[in-house]
N, C-alpha and C positions, 0 to 999 in steps of 0.2 A: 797414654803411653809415656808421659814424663817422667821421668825417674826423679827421688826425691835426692840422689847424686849428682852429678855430673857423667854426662858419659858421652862416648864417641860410639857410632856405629860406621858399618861399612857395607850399604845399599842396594843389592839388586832392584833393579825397577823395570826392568823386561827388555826385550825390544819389540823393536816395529811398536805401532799405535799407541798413544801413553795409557788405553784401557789395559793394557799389559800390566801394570803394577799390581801386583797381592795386598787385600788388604791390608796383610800388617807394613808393607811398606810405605803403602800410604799413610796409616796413622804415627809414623815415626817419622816421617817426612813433615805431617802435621806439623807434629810437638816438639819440630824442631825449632832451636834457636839462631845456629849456624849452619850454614850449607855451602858445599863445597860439590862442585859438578863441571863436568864438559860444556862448552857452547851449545852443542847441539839436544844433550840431557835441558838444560836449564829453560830454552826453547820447548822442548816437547812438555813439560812440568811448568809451565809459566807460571799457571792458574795457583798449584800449590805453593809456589814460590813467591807468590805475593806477600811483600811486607819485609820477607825474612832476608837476615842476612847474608848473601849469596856469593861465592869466592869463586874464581875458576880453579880447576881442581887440577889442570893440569894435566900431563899424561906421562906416566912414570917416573912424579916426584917420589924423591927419598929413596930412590934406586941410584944405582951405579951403572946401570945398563944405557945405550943409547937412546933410550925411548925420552933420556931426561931429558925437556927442553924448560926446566927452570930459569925463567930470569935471575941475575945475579943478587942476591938478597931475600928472593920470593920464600925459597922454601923457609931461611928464619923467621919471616914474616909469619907463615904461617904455622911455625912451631908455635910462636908465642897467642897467636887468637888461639890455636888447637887447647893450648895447658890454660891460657887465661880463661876460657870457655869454662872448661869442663872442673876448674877452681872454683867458676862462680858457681857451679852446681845447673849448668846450660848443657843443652844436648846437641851436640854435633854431630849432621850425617852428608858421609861422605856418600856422594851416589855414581853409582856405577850400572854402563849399559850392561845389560842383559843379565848372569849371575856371575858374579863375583869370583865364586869359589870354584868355576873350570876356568875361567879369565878373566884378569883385570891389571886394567893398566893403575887402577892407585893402587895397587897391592902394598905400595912402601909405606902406607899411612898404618899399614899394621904391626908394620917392625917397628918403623918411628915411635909408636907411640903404643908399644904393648906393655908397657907398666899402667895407662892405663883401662888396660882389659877391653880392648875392642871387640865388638861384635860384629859377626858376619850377617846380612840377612839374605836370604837365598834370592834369586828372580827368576822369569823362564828366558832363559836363552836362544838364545839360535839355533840351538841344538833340538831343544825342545819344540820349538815353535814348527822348524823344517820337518822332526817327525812328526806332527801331526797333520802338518799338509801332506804327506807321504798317504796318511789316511790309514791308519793299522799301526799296530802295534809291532814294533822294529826288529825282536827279538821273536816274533811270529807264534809265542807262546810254545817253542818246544827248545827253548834253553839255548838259542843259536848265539853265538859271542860277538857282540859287539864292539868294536876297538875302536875310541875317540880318541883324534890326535892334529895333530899342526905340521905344515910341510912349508914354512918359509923355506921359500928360493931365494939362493945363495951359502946357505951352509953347509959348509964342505963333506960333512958326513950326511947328508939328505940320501944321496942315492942306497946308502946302506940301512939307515931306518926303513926306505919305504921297503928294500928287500926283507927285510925284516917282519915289518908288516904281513907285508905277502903272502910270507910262510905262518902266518898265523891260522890264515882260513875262516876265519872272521869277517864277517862286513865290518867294512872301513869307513867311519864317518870322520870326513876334514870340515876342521874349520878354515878356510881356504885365504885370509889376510895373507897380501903378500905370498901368494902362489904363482909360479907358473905352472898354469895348466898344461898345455903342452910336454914340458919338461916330468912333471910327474905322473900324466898317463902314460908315458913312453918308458918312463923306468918302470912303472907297476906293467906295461905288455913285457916284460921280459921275464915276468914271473906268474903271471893270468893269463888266461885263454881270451882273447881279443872279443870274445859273447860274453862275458862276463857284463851285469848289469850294473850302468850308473846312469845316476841320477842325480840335476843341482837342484837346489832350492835357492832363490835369486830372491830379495825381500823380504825375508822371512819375517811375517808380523805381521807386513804393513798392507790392509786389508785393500789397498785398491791397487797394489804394483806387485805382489806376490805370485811369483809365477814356476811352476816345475818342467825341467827340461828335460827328459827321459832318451835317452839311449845306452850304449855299448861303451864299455870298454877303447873297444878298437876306432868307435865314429863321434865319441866325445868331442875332441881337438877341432875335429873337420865342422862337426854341430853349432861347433861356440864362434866360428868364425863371425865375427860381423855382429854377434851379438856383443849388447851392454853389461855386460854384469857387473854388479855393485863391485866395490870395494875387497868386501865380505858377502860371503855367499856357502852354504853348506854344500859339501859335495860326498857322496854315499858311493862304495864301490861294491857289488856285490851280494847277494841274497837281500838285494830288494823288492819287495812286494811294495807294492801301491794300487789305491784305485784313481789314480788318476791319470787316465790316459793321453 
């Protein structure tokens, strides 16, 4: 998988379990020279990461947004290993939980550095992984519409996306960072019938804490009391089917 270039990629590696990686992720992980990863990435990948040389990657360097928590200097530090790398004709890959290209917090390593010509590679997501603990096929096989989307709490327009949503008629899968739950099943009853079906998926991946919570619309809030749920956690609203009871 070495390129006889230099080149940068940009890493899905799944989540939940590290058997999550594809293999072409892993043989570019391989053939990598430089690597750049989260704490918690560079932990679940020890194994591949042995030897190589390993940077933390950060979370929403080369952004503008608040996500930057760049040390003062960090990011030119790493402009220059980034171009000195990929000068020496070395492969740098940037890895990123789950797939990249629905979310990623390095997304700025692609502007940074799109002269030169980064590549994406796909992983399975949270997304991915939750419909398949769902058990069936999401879309039910008669064209039903799907709508992926994000509800941080705190943005001022939230209550009007989710009406929005709403009026779609769609199942609504969230990726739920930075949700409040309460706060958005309460604006989504003002526009669904309180039997409308949801369902979280809490772990998604990770084969020994993986767990699915099934109820209503209207008994969600009341349901989640007192439980743990991760951080991130997918939450499904509507024309969902599962075999899992």
């Amino acid at each position: 998988m070495k390129p006889k270039t230099g080149k940068i990629y940009l890493v899905g590696v799944g989540v939940g379990d590290a058997d999550h990686i594809t293999v072409k992720a892993q043989k570019i992980v391989e053939a990598a020279d430089v690597v750049f990863a989260m704490g918690f990435v560079r932990d679940r990948l020890a194994a591949l990461l042995a030897g190589k040389d390993v940077y933390d990657a950060g979370h929403g360097y080369f952004t503008a947004t608040p996500l930057n928590d760049a040390p003062e200097g960090e990011e030119d530090r790493y402009r220059k290993i980034v171009r000195d790398a990929v000068g020496e004709s070395k492969t740098v890959a940037v890895l990123d939980f789950g797939d990249p290209s629905l979310f990623s917090p390095q997304r700025g390593y692609l502007t940074e550095f799109a002269d030169l010509a980064p590549e994406v590679i796909p992983g399975l997501s949270s997304f991915n992984i939750a419909n398949a603990a769902l058990c069936g096929e999401i879309t039910g096989g008669t064209g039903r519409a799907v709508v992926l989307a994000e509800a941080v709490s705190g943005r001022e327009d939230l209550p009007d996306r989710l009406a929005k949503l709403a009026a779609t008629g769609a199942m609504l899968a969230f990726f739920t960072m930075k949700m409040d739950l309460p706060m958005v099943t309460g604006e989504l009853l003002k526009y669904l019938p309180a039997e409308t079906p949801a369902v979280i998926v809490a772990h998604a991946g990770y084969g020994d804490k993986q767990t699915v919570l099934r109820a209503t619309l209207g008994t969600l809030a009341e349901r989640t009391v007192g439980v743990d749920l991760p951080w991130a956690h997918m939450l499904y609203v509507g024309g969902v089917a599962s075999c899992v009871q």
